[in-house]
PAMARZA-548009 format. One record per residue: residue number from 1; x, y, z of N, C-alpha, C, CB in turn. Coordinates in steps of 0.001 Angstrom, whole numbers, plus 524288, in hexadecimal, padded with zeros to 5 digits. Each point is the difference from the previous one (the first is absolute). Glycine has a CB too. Example, Ala and Ser with C-alpha at 12.3 -4.5 7.8 and 13.67 -1.06 7.14 Angstrom:
<atoms>
     i      nu      nv      nw     cau     cav     caw      cu      cv      cw     cbu     cbv     cbw
     1   83386   7E9C6   81E78   7FC86   804A6   80000   80384   804B0   80000   7F89C   7FB6B   804DE
     2   80606   808AF   7F852   80334   804A6   8003C   7FCFE   80442   802DA   804A0   7FD8C   7F79F
</atoms>
This chain:
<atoms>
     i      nu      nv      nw     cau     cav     caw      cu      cv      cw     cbu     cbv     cbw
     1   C3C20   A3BF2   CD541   8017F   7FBAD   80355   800B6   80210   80590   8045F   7FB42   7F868
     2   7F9EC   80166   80A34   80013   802EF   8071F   80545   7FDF7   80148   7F534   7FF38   80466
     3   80AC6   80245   801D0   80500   7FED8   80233   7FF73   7FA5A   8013C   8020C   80925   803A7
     4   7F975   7F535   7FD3B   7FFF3   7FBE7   80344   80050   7FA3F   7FB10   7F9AB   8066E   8093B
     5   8061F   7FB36   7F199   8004C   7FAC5   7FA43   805CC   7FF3C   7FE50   7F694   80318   7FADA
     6   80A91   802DA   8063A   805B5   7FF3B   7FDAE   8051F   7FF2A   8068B   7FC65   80833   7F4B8
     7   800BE   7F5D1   80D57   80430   7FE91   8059E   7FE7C   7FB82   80203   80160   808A2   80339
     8   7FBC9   7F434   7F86B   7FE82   7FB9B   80107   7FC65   7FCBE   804AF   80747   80207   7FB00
     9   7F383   801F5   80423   7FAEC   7FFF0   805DC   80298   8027E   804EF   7FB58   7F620   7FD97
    10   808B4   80B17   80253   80210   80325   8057C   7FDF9   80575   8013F   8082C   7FB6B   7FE90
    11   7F613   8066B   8045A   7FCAE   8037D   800C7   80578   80579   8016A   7F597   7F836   803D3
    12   80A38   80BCF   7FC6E   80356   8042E   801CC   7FFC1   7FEA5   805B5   7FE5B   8075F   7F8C1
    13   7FD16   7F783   80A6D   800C6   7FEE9   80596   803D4   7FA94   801D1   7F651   804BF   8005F
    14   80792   7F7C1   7FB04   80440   7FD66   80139   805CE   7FE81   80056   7F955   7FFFA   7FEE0
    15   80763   802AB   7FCA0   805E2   7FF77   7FEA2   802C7   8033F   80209   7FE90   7FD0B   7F904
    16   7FE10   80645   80BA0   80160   805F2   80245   803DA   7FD73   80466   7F614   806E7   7FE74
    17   80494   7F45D   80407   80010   7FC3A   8052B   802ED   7FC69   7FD83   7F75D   8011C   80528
    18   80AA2   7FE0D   7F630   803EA   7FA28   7FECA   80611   802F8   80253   7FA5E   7FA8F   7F4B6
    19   80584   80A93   809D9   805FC   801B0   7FE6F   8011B   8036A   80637   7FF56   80182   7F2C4
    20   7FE5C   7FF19   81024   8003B   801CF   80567   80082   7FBF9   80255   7FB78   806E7   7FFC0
    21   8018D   7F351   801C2   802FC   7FD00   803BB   80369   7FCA1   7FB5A   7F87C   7FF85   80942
    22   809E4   800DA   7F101   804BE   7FD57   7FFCB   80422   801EB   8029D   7FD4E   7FD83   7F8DC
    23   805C7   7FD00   80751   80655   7FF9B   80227   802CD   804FE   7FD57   800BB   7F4AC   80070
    24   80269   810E5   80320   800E1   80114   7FD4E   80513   7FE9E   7FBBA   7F9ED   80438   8060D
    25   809A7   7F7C5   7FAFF   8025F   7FEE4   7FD13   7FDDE   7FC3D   7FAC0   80569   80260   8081E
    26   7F678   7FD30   7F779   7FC32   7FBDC   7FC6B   7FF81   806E7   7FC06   7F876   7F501   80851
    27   805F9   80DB0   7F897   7FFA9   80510   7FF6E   80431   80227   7FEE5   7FA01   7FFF8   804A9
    28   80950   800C6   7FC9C   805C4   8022B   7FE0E   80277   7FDCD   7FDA3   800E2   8034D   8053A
    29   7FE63   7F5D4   7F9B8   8024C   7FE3B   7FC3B   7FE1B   7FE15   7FA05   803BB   7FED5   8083A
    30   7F6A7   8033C   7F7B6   7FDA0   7FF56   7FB95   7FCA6   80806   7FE07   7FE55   7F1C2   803B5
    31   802FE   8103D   80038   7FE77   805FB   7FD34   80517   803B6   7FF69   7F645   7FFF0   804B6
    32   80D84   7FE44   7FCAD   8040C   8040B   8013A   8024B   7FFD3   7FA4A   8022E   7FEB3   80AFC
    33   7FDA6   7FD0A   7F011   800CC   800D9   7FBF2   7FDC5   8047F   7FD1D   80188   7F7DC   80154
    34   7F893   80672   7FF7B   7FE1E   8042A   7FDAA   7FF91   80639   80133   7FCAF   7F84A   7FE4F
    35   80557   80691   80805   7FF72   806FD   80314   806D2   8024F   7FCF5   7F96A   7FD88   80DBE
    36   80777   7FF86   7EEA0   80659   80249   7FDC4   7FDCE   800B7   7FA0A   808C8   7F9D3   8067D
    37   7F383   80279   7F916   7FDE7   801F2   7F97E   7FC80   8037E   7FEE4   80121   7F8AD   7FE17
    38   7FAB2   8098F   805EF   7FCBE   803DB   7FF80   80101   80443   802A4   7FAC5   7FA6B   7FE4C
    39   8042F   80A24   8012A   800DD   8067D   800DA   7FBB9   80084   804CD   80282   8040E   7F4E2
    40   7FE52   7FC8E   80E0A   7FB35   7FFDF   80569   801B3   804D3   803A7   7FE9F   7F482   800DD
    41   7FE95   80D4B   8007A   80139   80548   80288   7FB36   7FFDE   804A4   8045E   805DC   7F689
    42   7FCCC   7FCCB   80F15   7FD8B   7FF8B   805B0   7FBD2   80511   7FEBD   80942   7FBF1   80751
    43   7F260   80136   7FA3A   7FB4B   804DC   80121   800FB   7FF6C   80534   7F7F3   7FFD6   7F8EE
    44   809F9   7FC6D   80B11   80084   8004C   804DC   80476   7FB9F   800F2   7F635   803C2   801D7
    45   80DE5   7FEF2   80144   80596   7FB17   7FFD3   7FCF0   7FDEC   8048A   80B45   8041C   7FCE2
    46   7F7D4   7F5F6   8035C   7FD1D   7FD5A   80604   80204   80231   8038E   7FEA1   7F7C7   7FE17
    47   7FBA6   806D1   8056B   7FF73   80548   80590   7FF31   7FC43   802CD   7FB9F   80934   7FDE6
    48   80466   7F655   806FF   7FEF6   7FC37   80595   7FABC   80252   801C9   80A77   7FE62   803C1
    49   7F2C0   7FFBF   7FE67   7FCC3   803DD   803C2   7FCB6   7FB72   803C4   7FE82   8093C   7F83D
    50   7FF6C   7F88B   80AF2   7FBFE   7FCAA   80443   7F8FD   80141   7FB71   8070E   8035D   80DAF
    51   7F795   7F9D5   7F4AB   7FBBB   7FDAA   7FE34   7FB2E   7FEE0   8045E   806D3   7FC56   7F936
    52   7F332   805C3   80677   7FE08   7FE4D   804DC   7FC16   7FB2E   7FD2C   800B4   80A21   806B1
    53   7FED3   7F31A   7FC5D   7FF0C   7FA61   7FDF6   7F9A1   7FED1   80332   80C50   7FC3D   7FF19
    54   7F008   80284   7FD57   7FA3F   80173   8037F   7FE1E   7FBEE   7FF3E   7FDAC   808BB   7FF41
    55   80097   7F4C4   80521   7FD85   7FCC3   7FFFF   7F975   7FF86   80196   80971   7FE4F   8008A
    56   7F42E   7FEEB   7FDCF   7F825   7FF67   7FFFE   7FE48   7FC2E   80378   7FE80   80179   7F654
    57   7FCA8   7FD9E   80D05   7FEF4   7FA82   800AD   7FAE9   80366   801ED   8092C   7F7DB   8021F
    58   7F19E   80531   7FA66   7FB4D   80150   7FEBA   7FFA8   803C0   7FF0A   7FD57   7FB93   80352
    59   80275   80910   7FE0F   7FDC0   8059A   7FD11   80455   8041D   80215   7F482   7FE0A   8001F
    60   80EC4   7FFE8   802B5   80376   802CF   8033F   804BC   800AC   7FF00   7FB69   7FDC1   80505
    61   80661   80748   7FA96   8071A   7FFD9   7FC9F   8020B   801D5   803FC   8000F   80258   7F5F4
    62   80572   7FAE3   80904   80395   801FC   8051A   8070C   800D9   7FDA1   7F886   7F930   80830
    63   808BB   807A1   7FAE2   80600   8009B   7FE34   803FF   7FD38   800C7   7FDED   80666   800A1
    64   80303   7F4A9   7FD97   80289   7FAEB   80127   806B9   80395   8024A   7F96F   7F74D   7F6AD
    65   808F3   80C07   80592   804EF   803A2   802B3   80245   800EB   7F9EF   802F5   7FB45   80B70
    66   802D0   8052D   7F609   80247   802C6   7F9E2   802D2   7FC3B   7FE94   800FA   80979   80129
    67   7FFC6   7F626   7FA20   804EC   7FB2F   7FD47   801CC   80410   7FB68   7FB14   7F45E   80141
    68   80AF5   80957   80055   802CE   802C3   7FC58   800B8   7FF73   7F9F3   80348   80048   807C7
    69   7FC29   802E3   7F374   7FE7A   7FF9B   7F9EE   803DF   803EC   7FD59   7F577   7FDD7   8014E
    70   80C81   7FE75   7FB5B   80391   80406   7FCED   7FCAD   7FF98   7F956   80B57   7FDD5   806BE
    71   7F3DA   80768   7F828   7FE80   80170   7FA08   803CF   80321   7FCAC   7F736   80020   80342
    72   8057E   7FDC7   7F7AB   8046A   800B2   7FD02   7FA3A   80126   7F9F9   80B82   7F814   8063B
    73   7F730   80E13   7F6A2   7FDFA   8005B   7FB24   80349   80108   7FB29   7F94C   80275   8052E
    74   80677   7FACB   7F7D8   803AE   800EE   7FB7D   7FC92   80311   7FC2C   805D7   7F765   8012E
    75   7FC7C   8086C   7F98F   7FD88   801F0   7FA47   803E2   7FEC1   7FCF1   7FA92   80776   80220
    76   8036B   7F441   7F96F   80315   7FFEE   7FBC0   7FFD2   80351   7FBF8   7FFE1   7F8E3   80247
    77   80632   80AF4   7FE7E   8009C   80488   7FC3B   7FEA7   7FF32   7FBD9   805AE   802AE   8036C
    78   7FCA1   7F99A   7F939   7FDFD   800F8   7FA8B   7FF00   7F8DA   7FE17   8067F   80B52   7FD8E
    79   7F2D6   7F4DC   804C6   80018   7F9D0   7FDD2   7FEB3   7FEA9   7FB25   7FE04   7FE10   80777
    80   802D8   7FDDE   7F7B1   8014A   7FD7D   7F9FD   7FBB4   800CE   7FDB6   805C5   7F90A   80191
    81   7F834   8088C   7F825   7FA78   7FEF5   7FEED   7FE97   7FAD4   80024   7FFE2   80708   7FB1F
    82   7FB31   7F8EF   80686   7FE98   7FAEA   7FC7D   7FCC6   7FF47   7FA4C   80039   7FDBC   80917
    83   7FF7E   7FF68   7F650   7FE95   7FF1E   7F97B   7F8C9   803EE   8004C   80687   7F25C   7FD9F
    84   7FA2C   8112C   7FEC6   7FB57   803D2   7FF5C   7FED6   8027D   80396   7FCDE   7FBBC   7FB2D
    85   8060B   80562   80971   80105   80273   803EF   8035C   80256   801B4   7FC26   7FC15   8007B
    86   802F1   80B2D   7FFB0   804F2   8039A   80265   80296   7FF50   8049C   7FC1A   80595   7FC29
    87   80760   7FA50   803EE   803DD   80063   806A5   7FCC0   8038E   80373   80A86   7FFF5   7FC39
    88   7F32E   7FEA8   80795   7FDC5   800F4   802F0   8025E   80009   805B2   7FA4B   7FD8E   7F93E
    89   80572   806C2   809FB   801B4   7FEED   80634   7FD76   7FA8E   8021A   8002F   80AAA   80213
    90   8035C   7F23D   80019   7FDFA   7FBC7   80317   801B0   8011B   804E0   7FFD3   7F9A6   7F984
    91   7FE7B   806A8   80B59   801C1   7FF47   804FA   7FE0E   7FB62   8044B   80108   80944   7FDA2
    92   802CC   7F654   80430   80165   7FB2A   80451   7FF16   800BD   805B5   806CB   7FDE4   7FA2A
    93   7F668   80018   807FB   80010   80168   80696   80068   7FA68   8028E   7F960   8090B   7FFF2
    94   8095D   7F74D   804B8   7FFDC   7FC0B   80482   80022   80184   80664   80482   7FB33   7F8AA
    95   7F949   80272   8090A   8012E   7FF4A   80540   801F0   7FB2D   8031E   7FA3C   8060F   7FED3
    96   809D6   7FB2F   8044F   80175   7FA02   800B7   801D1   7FFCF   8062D   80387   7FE09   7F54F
    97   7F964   7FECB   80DAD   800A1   7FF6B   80517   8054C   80043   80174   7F884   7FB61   8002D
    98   80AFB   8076F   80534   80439   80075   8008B   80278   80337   7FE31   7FEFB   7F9F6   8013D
    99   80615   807A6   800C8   803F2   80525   7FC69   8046C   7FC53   7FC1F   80060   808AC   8097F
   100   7FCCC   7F681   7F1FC   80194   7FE13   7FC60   800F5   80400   7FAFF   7FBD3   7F814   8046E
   101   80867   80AA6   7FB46   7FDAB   804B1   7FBDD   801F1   7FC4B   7FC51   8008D   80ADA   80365
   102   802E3   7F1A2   7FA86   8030F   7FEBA   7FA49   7F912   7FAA2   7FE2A   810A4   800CD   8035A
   103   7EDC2   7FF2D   8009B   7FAED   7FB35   7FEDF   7FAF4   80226   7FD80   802BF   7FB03   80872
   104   7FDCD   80ACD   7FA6F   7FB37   80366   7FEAA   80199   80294   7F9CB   7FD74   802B4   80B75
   105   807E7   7FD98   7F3BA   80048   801B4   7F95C   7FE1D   7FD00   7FDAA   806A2   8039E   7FF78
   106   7FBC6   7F6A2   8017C   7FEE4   7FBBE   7FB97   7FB05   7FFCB   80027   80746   7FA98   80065
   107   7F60C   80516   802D5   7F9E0   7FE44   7FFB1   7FBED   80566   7FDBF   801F8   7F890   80949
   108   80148   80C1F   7F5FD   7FD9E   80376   7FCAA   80134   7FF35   7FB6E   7FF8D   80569   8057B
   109   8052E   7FA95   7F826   800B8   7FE66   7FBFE   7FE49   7FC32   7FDA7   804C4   803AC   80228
   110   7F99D   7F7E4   80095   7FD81   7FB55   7FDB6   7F97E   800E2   7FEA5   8075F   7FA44   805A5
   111   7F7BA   80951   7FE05   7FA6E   80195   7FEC3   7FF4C   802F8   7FAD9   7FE96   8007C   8098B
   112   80601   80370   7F644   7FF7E   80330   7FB38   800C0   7FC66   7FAAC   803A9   8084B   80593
   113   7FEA0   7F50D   7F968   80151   7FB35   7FE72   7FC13   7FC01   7FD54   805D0   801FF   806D4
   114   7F6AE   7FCAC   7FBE0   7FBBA   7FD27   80271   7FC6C   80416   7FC8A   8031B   7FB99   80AD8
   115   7FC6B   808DD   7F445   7FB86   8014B   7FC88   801CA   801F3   7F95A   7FAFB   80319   809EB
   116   80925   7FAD8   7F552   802CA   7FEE2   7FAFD   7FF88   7FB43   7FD9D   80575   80552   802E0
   117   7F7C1   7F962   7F956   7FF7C   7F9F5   7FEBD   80247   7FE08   7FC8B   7F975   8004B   80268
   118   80B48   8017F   7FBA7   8064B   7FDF6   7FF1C   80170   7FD14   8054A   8035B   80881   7F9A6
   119   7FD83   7FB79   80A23   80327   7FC93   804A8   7FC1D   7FECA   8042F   80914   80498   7FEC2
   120   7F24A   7F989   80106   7FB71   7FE91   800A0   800E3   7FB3B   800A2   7FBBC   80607   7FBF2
   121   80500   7F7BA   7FF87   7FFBE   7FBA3   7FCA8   805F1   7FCB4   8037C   7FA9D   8056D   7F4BD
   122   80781   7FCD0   80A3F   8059C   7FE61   80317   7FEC1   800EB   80673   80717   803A4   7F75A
   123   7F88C   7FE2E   80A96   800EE   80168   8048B   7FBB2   7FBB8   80419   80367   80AE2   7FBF5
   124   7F831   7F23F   7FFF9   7FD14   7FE1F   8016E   80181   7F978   801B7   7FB1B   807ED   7FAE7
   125   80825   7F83B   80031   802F0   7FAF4   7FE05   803D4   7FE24   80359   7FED8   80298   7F7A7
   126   80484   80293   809A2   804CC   7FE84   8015F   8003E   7FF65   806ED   803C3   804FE   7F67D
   127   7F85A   800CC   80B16   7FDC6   7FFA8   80487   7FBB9   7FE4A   80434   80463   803F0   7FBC0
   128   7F7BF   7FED8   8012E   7FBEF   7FE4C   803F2   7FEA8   7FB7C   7FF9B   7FD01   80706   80073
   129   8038B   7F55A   7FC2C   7FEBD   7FBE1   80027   8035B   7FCE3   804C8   7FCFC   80179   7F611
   130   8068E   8007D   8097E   804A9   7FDBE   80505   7FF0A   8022D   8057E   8079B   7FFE6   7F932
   131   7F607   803F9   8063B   7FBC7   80187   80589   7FDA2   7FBE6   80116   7FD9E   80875   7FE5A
   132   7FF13   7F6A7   7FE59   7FC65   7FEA4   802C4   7FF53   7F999   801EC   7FCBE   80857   7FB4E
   133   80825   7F55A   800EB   801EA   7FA59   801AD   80129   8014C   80593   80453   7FC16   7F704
   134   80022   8073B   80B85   80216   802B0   80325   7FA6A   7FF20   8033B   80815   80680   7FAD7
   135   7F476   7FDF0   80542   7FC6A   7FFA4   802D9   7FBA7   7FB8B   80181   802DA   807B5   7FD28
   136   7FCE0   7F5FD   7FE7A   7FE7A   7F9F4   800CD   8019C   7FB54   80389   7FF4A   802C4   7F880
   137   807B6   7FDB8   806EA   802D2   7FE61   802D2   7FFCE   7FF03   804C1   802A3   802B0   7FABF
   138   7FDC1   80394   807AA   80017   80133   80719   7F8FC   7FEE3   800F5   80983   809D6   80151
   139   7F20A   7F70E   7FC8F   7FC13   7FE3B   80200   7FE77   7FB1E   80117   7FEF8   80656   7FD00
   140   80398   7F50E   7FF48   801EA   7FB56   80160   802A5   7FEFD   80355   7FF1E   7FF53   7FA18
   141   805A7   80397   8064A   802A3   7FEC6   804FD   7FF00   801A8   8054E   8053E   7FF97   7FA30
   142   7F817   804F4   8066F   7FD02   801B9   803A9   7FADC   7FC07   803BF   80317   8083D   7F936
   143   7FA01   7F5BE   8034F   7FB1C   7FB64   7FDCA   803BE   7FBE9   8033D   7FB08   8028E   7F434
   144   808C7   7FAE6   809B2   80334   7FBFE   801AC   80121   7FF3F   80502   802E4   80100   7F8EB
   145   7FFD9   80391   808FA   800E2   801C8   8075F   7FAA8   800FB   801A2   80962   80598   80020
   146   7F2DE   7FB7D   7FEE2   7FB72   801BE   8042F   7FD15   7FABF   7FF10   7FEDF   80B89   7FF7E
   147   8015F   7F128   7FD3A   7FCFC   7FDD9   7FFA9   7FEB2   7FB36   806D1   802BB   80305   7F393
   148   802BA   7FAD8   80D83   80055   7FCEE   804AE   7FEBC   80231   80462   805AD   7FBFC   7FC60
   149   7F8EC   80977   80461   7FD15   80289   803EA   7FB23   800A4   7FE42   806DE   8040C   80359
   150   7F887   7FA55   7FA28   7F88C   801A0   7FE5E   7FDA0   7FB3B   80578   7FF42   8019E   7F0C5
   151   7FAA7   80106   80F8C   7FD61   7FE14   80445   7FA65   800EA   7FE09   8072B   801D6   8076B
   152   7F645   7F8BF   7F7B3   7FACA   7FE9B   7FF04   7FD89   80204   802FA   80128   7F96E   7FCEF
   153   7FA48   80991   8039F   7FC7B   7FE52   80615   7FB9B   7FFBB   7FD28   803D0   804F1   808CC
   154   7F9AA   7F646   7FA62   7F9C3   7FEBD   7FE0C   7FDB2   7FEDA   80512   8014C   7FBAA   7F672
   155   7F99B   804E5   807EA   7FCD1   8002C   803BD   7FAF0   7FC1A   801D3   803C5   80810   7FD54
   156   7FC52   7F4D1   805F4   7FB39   7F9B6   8004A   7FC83   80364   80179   80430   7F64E   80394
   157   7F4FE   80769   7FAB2   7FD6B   80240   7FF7F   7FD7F   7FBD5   8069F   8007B   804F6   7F311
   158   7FBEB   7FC55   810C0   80022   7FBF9   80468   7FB82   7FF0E   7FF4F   805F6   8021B   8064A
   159   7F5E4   7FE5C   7F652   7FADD   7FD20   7FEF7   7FA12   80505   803B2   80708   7F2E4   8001B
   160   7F5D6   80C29   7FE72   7FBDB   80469   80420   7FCC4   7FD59   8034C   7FED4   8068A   7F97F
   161   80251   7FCF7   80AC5   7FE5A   7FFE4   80431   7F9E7   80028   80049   80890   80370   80214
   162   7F46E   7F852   7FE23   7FB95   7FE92   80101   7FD76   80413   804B1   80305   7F632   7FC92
</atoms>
């Protein structure tokens, strides 16, 4: 079974990008149970750092400047088997815009998490699905405010010149 059947079509990229821009209290109040029930140990505690941020336009790359990123790597010490399957190292990575270190755990942990399909199954249920209402939400509401500034332009065609 892949990662992506048992997390319910969510891809690892995505649920990477669900759990980096969640709220982090949406995040701390639905993983912090489980960051007390599982054994998780830092391949890297969260770190701050600058970031150079590059930007393209036609064939040409340039260096838009730096934005600040805090990362974060866990490893679950001793994860659970699953059924016909040995406990295996799972590890967790995030990056998360800003010096957020307690945002950058959870969202490793949720990743590590996220390729366990015990809490797969849950985490899908309980969370991302609430992402992505969440994210549904503000693009609507976003949609809503821009919409009364939107501006048609069309163009009369003036007939040819004989």
């Amino acid at each position: 079974m892949t990662l992506a059947q048992h997390a319910g079509a969510l891809t690892r990229p995505q649920w990477m990008r669900l759990l980096a821009l969640a709220p982090e209290g949406t995040l701390r109040d639905l993983l912090q149970p489980l960051a007390q029930a599982v054994s998780y140990t830092f391949l890297r505690r969260p770190e701050a750092g600058l970031l150079m941020v590059e930007g393209k336009t036609g064939g040409t790359r340039f260096n838009l400047g730096e934005m600040l990123v805090t990362r974060c790597a866990v490893s679950l010490s001793h994860p659970p088997a699953q059924a016909g399957e040995p406990g295996r190292p799972v590890q967790g990575y995030a990056w998360i815009c800003g010096n957020r270190p307690r945002h950058a755990e959870l969202a490793a942990l949720g990743d590590a998490l996220m390729q366990l399909p015990g809490y797969a199954t849950r985490l899908r249920a309980d969370l991302f699905d609430h992402l992505r209402d969440l994210e549904k939400q503000e693009a609507a509401e976003e949609e809503r405010q821009i919409a009364p500034t939107r501006v048609n332009f069309f163009t009369l065609a003036r007939g040819e010149n004989a």
